[in-house]
PDB file with one MODEL, atoms N, CA, C and O in Angstrom:
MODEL        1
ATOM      1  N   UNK A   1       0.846  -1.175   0.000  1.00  0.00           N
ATOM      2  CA  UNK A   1       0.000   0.000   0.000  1.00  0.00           C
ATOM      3  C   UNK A   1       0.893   1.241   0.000  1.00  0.00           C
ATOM      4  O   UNK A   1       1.785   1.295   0.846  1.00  0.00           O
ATOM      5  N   UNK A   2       0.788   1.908  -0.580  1.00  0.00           N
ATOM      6  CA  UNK A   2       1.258   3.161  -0.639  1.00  0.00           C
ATOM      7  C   UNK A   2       1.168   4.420   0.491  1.00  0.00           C
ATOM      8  O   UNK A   2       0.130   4.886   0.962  1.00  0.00           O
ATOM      9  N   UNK A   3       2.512   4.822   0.781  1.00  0.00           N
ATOM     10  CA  UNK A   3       2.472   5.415   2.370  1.00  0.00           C
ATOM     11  C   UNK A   3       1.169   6.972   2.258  1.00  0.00           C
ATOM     12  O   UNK A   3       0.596   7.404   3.259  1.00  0.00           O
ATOM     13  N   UNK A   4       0.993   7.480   1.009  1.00  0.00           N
ATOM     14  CA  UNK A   4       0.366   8.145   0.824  1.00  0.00           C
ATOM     15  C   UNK A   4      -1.100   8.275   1.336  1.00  0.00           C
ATOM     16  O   UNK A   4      -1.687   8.859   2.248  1.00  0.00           O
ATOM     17  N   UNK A   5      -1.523   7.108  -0.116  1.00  0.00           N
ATOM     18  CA  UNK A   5      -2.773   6.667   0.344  1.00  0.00           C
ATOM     19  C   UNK A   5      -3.205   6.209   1.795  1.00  0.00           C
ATOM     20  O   UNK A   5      -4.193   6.664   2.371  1.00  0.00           O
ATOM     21  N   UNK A   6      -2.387   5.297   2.296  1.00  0.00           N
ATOM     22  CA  UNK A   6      -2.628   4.705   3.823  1.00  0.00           C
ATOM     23  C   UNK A   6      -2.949   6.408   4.608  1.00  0.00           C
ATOM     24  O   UNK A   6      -3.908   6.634   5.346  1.00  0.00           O
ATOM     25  N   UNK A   7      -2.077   7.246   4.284  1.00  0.00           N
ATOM     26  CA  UNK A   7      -2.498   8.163   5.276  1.00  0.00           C
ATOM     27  C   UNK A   7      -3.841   9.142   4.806  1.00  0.00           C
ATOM     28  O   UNK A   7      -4.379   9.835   5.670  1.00  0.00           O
ATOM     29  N   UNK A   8      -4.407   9.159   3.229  1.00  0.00           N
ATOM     30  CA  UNK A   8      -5.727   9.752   3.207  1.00  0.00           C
ATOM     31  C   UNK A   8      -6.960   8.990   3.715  1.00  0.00           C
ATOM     32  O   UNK A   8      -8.088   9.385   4.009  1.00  0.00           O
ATOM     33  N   UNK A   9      -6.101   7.156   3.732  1.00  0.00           N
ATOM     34  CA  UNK A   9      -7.320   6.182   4.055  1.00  0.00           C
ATOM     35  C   UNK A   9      -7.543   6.638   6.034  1.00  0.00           C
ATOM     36  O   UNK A   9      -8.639   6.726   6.587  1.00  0.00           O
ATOM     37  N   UNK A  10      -6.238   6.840   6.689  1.00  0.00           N
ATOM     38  CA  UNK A  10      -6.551   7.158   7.904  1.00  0.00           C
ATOM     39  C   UNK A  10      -6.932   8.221   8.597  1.00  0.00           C
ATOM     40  O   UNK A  10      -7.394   8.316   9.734  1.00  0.00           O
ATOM     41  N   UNK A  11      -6.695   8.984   7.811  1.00  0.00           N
ATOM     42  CA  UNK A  11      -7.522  10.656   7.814  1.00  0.00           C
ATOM     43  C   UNK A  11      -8.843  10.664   7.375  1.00  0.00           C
ATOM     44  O   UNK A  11      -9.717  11.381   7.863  1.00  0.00           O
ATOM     45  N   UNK A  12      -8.982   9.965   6.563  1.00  0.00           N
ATOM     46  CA  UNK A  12     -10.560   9.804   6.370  1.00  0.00           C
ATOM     47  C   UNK A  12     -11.198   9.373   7.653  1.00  0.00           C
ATOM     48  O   UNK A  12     -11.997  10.012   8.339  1.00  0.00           O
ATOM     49  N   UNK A  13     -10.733   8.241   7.847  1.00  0.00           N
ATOM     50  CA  UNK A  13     -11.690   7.005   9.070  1.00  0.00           C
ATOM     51  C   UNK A  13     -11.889   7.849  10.049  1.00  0.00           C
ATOM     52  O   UNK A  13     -12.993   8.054  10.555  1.00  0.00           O
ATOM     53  N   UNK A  14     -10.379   8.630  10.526  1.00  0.00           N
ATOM     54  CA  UNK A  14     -10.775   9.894  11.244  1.00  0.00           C
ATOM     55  C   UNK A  14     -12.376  10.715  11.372  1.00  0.00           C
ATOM     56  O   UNK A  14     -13.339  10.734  12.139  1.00  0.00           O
ATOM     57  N   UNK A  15     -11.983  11.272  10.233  1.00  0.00           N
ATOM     58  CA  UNK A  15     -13.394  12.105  10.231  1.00  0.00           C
ATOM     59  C   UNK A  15     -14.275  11.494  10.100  1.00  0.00           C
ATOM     60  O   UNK A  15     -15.234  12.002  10.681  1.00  0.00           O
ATOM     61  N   UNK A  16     -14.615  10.161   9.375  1.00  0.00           N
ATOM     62  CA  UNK A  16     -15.847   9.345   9.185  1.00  0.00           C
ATOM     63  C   UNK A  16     -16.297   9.522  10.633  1.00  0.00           C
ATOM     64  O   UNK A  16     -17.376  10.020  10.954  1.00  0.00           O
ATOM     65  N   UNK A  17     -15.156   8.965  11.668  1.00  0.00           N
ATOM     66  CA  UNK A  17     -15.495   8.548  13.444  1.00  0.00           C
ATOM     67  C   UNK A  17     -16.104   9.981  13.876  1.00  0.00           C
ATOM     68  O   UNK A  17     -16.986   9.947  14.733  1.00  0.00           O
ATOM     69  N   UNK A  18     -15.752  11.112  13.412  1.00  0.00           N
ATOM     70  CA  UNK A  18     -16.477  12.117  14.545  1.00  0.00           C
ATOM     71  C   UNK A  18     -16.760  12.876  13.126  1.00  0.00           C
ATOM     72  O   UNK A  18     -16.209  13.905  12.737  1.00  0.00           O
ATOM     73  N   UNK A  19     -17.689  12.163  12.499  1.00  0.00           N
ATOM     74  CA  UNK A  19     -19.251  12.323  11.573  1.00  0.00           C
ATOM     75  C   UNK A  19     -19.128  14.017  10.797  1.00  0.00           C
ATOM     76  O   UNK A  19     -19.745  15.081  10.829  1.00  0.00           O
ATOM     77  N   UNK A  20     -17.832  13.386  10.082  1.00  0.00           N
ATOM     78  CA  UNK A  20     -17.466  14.659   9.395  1.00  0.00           C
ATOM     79  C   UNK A  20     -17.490  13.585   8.208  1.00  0.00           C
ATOM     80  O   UNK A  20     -16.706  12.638   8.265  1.00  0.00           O
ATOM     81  N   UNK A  21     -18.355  13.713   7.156  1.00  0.00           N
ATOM     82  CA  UNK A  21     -18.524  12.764   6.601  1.00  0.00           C
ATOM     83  C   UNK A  21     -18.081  13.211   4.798  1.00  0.00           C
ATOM     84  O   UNK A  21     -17.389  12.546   4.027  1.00  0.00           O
ATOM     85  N   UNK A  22     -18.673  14.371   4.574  1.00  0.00           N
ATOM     86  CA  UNK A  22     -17.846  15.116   3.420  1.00  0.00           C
ATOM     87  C   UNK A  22     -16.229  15.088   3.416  1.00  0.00           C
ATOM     88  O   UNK A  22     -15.660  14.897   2.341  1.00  0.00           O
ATOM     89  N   UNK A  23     -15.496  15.271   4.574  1.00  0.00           N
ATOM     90  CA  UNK A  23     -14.409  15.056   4.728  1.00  0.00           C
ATOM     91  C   UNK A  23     -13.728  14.347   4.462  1.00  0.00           C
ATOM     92  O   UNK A  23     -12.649  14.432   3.875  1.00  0.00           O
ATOM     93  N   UNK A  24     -14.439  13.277   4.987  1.00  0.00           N
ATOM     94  CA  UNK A  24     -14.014  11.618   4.905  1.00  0.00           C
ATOM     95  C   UNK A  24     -13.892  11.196   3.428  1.00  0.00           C
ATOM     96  O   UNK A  24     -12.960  10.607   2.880  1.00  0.00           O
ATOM     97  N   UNK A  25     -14.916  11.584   2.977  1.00  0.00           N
ATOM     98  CA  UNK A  25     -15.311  11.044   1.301  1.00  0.00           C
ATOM     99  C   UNK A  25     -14.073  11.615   0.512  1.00  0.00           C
ATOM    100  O   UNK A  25     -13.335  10.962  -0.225  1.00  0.00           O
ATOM    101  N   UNK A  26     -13.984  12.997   0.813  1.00  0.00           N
ATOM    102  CA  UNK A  26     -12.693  13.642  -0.129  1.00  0.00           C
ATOM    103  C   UNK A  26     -11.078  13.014   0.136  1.00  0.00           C
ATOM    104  O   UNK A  26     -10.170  12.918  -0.690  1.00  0.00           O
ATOM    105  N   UNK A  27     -11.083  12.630   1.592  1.00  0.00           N
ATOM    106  CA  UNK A  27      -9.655  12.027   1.428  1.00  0.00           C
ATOM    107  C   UNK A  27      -9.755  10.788   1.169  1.00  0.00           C
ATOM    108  O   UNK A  27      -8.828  10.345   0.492  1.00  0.00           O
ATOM    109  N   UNK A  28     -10.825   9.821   1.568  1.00  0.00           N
ATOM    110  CA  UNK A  28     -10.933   8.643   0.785  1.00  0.00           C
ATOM    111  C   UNK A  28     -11.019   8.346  -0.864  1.00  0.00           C
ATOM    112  O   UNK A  28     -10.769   7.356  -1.552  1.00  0.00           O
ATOM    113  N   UNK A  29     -11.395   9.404  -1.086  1.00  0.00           N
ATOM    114  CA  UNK A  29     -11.751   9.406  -2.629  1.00  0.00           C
ATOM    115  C   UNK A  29     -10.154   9.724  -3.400  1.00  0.00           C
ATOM    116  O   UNK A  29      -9.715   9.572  -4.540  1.00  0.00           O
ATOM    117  N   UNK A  30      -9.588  10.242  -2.092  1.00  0.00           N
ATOM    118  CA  UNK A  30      -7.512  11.064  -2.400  1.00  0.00           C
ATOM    119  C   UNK A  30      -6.803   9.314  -2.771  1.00  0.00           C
ATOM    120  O   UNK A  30      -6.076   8.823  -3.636  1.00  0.00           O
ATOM    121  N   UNK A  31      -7.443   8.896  -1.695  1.00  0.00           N
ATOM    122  CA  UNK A  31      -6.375   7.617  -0.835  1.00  0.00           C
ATOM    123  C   UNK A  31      -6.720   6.253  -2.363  1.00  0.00           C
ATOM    124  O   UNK A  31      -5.906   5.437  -2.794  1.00  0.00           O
ATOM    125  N   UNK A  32      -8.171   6.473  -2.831  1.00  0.00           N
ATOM    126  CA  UNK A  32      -8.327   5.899  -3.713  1.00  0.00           C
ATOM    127  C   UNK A  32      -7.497   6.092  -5.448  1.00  0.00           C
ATOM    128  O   UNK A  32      -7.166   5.245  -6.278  1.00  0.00           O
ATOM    129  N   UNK A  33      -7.412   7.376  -5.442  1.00  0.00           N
ATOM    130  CA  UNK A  33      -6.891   7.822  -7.028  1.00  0.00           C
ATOM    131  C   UNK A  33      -5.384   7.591  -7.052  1.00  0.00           C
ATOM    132  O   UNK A  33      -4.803   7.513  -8.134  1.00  0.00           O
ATOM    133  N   UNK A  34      -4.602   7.456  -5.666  1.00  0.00           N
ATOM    134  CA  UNK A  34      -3.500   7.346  -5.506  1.00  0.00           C
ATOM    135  C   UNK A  34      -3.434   5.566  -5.205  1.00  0.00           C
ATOM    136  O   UNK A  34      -2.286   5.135  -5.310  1.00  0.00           O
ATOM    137  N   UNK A  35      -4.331   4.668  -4.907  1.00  0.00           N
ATOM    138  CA  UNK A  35      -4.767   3.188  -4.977  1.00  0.00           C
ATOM    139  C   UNK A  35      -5.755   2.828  -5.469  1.00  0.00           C
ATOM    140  O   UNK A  35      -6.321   2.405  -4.461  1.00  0.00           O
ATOM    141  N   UNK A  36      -6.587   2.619  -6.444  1.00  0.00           N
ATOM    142  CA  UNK A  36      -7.038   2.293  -6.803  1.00  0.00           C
ATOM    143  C   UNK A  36      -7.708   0.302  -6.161  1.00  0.00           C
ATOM    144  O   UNK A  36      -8.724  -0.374  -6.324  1.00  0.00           O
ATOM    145  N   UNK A  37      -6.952   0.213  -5.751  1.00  0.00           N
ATOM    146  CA  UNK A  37      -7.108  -0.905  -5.480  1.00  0.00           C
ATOM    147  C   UNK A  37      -7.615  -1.238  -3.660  1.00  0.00           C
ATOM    148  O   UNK A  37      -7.793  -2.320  -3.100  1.00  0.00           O
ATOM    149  N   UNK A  38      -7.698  -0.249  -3.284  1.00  0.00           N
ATOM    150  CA  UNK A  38      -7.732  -0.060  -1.744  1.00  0.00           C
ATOM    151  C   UNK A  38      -8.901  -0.374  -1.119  1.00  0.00           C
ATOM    152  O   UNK A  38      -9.694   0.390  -0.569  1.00  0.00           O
ATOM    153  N   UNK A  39      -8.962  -1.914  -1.284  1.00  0.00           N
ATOM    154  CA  UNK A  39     -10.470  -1.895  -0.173  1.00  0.00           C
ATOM    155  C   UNK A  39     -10.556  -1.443   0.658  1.00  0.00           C
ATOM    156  O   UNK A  39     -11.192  -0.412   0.438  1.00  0.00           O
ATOM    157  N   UNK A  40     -10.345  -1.506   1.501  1.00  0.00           N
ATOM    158  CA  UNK A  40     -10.464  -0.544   2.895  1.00  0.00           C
ATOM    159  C   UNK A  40     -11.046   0.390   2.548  1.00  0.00           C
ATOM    160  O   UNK A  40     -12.244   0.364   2.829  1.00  0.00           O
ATOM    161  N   UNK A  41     -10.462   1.804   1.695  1.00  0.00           N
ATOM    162  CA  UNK A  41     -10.991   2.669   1.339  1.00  0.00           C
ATOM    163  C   UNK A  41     -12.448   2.724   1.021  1.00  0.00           C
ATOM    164  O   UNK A  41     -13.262   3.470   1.565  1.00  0.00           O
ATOM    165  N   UNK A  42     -12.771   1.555  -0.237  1.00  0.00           N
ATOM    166  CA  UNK A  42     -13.878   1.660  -0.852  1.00  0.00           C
ATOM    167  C   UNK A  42     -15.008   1.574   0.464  1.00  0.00           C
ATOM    168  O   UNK A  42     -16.149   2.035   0.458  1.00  0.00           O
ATOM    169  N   UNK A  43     -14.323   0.839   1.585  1.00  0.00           N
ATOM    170  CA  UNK A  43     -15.479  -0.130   2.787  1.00  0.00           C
ATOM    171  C   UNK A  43     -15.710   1.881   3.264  1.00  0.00           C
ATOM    172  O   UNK A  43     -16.677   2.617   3.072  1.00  0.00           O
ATOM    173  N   UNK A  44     -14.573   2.118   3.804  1.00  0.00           N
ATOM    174  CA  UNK A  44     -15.311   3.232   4.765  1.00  0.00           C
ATOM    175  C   UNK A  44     -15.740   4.602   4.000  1.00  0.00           C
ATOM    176  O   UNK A  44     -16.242   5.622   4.472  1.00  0.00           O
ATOM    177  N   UNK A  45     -15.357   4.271   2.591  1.00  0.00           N
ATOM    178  CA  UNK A  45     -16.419   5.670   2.019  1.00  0.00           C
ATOM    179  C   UNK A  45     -17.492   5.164   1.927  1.00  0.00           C
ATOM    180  O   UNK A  45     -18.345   6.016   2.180  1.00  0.00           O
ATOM    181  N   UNK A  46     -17.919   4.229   1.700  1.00  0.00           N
ATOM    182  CA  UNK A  46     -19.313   3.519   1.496  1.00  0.00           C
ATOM    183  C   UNK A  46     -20.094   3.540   2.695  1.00  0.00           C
ATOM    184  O   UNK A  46     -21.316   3.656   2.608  1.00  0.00           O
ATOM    185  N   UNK A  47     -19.353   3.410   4.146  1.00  0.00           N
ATOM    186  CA  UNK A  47     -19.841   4.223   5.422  1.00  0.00           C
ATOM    187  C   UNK A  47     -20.165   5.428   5.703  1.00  0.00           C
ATOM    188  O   UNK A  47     -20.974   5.679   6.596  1.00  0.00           O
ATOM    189  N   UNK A  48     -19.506   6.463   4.891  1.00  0.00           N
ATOM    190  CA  UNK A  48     -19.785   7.782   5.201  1.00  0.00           C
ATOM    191  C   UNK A  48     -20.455   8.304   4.143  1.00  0.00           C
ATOM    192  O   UNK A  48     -20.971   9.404   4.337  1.00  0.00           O
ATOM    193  N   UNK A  49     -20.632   7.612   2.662  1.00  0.00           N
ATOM    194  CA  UNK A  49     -21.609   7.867   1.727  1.00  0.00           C
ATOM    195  C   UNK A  49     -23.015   7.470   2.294  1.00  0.00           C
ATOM    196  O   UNK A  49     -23.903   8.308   2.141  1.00  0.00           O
ATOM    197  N   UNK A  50     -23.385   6.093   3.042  1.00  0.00           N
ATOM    198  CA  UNK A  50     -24.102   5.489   3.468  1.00  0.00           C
ATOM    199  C   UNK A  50     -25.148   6.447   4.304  1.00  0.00           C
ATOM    200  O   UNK A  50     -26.378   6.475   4.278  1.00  0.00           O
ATOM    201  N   UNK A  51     -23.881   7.473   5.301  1.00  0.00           N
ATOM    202  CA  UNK A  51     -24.318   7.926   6.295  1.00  0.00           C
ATOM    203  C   UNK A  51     -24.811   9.377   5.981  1.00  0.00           C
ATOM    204  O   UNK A  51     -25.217  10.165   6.837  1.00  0.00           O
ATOM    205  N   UNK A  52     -24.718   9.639   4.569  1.00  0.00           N
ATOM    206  CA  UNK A  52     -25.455  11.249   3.910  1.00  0.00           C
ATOM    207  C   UNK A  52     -26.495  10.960   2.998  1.00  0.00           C
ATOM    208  O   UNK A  52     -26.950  11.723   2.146  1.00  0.00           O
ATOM    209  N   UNK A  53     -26.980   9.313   3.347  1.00  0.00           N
ATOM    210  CA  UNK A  53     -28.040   8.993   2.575  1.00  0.00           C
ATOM    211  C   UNK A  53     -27.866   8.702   1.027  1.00  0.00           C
ATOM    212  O   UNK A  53     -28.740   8.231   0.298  1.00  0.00           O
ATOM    213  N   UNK A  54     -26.874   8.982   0.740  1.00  0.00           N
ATOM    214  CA  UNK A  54     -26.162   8.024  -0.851  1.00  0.00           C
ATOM    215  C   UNK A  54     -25.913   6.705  -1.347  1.00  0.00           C
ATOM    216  O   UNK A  54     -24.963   6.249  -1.985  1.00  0.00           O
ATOM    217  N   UNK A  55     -27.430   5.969  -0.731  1.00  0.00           N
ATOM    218  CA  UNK A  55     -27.209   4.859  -0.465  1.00  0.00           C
ATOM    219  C   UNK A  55     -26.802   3.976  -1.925  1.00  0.00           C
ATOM    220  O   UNK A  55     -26.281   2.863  -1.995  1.00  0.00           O
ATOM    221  N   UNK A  56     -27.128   4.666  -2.769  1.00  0.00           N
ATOM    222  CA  UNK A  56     -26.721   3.820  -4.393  1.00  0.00           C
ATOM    223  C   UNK A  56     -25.130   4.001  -4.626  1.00  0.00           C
ATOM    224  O   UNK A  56     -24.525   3.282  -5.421  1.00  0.00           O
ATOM    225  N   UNK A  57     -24.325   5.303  -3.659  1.00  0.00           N
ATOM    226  CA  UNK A  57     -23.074   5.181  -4.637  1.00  0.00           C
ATOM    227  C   UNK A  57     -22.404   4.295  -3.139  1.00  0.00           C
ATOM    228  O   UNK A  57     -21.393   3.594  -3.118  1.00  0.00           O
ATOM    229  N   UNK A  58     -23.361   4.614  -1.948  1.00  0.00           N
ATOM    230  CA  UNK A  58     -22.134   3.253  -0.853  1.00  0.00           C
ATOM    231  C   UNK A  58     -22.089   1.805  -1.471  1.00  0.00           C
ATOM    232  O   UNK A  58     -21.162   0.999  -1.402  1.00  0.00           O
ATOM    233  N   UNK A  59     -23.617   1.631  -2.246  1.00  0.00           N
ATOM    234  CA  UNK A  59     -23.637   0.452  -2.449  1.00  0.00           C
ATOM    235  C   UNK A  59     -22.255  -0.212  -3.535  1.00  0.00           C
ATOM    236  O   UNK A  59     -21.565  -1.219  -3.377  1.00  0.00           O
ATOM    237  N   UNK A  60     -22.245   0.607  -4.396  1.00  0.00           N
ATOM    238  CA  UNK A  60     -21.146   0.081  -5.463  1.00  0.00           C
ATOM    239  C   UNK A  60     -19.694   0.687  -4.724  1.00  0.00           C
ATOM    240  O   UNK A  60     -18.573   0.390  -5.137  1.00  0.00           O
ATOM    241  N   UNK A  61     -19.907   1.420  -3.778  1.00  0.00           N
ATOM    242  CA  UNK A  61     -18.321   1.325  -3.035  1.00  0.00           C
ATOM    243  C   UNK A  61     -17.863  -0.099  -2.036  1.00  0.00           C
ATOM    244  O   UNK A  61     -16.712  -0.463  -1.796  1.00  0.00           O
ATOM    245  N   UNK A  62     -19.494  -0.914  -1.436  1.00  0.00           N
ATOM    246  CA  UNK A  62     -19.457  -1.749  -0.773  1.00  0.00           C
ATOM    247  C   UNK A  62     -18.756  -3.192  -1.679  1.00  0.00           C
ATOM    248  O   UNK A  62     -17.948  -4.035  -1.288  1.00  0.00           O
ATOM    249  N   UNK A  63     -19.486  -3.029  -3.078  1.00  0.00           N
ATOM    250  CA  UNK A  63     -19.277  -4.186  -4.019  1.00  0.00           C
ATOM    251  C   UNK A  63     -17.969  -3.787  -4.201  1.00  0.00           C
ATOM    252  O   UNK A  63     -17.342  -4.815  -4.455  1.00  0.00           O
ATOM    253  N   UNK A  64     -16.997  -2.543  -4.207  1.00  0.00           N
ATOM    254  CA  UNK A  64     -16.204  -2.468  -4.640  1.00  0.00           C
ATOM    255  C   UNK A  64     -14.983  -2.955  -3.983  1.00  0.00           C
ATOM    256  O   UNK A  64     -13.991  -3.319  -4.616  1.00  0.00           O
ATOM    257  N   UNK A  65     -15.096  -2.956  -2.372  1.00  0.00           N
ATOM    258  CA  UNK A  65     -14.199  -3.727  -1.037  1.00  0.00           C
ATOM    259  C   UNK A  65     -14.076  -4.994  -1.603  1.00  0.00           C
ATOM    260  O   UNK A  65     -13.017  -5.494  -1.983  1.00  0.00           O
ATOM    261  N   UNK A  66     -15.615  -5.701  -1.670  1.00  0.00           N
ATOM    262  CA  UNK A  66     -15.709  -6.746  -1.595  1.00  0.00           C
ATOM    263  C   UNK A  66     -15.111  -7.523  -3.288  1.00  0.00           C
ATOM    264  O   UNK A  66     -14.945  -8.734  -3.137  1.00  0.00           O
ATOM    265  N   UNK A  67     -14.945  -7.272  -4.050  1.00  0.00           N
ATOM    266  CA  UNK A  67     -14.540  -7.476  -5.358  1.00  0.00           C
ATOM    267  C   UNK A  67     -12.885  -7.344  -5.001  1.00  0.00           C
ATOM    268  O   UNK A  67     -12.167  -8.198  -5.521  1.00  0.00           O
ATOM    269  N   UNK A  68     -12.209  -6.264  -4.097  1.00  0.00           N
ATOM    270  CA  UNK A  68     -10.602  -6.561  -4.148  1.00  0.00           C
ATOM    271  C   UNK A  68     -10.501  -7.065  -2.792  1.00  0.00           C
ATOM    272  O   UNK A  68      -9.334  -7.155  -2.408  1.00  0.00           O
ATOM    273  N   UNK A  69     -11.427  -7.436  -1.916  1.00  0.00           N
ATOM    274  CA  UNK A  69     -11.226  -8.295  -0.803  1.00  0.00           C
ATOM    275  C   UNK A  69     -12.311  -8.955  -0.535  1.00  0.00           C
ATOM    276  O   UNK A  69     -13.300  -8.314  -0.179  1.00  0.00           O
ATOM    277  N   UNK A  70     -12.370 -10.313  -0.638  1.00  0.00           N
ATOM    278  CA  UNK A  70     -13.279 -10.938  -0.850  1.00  0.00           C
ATOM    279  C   UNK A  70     -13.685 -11.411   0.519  1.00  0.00           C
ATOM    280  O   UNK A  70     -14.894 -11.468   0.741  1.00  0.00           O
ATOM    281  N   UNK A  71     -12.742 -11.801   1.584  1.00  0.00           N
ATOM    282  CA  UNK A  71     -12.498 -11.918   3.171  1.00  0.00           C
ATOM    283  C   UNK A  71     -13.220 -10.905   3.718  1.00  0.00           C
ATOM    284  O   UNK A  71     -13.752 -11.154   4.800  1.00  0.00           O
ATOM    285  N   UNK A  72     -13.415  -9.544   3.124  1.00  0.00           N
ATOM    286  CA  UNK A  72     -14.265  -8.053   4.046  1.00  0.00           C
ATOM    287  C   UNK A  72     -15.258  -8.521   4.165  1.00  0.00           C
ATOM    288  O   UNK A  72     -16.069  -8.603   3.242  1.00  0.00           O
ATOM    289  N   UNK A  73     -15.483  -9.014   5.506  1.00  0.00           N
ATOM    290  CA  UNK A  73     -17.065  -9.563   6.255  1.00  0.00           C
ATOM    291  C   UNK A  73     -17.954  -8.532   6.190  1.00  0.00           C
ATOM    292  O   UNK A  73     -19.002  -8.428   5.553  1.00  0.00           O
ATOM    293  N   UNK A  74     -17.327  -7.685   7.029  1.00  0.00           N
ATOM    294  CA  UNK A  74     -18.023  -5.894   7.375  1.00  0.00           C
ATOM    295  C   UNK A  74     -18.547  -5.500   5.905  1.00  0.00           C
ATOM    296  O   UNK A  74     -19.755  -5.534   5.670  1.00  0.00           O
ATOM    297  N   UNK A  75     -17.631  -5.130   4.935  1.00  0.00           N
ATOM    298  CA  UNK A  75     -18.307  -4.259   3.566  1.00  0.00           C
ATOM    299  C   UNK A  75     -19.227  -5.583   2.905  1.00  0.00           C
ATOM    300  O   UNK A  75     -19.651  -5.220   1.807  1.00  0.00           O
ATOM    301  N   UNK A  76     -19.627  -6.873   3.196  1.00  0.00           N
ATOM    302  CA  UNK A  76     -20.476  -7.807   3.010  1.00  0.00           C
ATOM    303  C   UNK A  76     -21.823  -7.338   3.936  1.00  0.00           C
ATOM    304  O   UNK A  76     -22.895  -7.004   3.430  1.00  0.00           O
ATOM    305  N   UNK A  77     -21.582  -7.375   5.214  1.00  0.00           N
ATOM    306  CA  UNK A  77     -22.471  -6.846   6.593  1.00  0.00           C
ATOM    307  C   UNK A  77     -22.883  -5.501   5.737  1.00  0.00           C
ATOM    308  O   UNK A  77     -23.997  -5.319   5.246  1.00  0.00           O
ATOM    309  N   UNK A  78     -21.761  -4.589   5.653  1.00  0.00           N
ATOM    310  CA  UNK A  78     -22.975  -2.775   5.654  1.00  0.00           C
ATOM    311  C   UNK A  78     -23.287  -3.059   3.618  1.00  0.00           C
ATOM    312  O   UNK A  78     -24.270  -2.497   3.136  1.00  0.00           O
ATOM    313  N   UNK A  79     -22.847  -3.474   3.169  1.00  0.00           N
ATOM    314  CA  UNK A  79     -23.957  -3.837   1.836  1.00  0.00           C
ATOM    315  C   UNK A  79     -25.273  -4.587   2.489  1.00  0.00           C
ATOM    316  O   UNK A  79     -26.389  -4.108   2.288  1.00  0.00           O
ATOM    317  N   UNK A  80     -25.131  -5.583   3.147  1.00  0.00           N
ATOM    318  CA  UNK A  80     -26.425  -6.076   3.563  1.00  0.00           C
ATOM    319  C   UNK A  80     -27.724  -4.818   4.074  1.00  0.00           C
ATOM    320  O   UNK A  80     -28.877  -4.610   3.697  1.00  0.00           O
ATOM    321  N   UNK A  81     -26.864  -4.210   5.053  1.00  0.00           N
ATOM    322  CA  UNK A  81     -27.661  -3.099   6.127  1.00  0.00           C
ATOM    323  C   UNK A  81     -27.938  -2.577   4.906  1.00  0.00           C
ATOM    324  O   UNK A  81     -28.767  -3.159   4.206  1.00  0.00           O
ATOM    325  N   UNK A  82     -27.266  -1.338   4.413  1.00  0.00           N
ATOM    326  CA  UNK A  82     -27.979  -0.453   3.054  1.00  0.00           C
ATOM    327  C   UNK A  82     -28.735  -1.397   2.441  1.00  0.00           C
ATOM    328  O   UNK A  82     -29.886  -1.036   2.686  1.00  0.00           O
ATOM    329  N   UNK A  83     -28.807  -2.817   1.512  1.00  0.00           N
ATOM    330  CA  UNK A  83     -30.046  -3.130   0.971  1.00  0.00           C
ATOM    331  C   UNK A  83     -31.159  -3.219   1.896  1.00  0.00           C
ATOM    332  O   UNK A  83     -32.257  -3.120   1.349  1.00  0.00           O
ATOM    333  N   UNK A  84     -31.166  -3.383   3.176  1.00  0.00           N
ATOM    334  CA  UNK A  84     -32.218  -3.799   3.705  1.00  0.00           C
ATOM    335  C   UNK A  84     -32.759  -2.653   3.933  1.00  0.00           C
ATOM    336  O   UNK A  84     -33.882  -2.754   3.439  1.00  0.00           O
ATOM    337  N   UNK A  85     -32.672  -1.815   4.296  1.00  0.00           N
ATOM    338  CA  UNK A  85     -33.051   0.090   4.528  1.00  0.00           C
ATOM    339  C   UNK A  85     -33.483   0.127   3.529  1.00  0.00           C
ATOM    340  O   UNK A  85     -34.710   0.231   3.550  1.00  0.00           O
ATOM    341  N   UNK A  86     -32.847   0.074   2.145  1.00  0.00           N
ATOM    342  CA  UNK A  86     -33.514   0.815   1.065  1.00  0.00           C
ATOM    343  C   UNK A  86     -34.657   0.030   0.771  1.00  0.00           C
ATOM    344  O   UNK A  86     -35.684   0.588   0.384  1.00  0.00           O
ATOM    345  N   UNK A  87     -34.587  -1.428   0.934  1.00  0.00           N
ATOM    346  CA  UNK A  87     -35.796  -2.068   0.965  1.00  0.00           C
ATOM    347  C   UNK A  87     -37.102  -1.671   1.781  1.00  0.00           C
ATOM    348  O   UNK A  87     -38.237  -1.650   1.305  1.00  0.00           O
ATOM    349  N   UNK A  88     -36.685  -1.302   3.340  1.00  0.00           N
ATOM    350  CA  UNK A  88     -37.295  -1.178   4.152  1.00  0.00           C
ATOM    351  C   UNK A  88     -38.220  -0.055   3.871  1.00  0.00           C
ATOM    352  O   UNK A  88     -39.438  -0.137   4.030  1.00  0.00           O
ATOM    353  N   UNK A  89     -37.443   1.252   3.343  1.00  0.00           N
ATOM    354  CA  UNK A  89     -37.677   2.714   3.185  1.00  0.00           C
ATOM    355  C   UNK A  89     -38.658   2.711   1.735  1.00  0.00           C
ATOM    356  O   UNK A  89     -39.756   3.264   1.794  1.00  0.00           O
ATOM    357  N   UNK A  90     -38.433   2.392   1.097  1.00  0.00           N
ATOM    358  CA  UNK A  90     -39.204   2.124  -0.299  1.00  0.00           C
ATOM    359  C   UNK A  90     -40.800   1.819  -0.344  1.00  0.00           C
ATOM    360  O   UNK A  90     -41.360   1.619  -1.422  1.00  0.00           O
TER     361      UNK A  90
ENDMDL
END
């Protein structure tokens, strides 16, 4: 992983945790263009997209963890939660 990215992916999670959630998205979205490949990333923007009600673009950030880490229980778990909400809400 790239020392870069690792640090927009942990600056994000940061702000995701104390619900600065625009924040989060922009350095995750940093940590991503500089990895492309960064599940992690894709899992916790898809948390803080999730959490501004963007539930269609967390969803393809959730598929997107889970497609370069197939082991991510959690981005399996919060894809579940978002379909079931949007189901629920509908």
């Amino acid at each position: 992983m790239d020392t870069d990215a690792r640090l927009f992916l942990l600056r994000g999670v940061a702000y995701q945790n104390t619900k600065n959630s625009d924040a989060a998205i922009a350095d995750l979205t940093r940590a991503l263009t500089i990895d492309p490949s960064l599940a992690m990333a894709y899992s916790w923007r898809g948390i803080a997209l999730s959490a501004k009600g963007e539930n269609d673009l967390a969803l393809a950030d959730f598929s997107k963890a889970i497609e370069y880490n197939p082991q991510d229980a959690q981005a399996f778990y919060n894809r579940g939660v978002v379909y079931y909400f949007r189901r629920t809400i509908s």
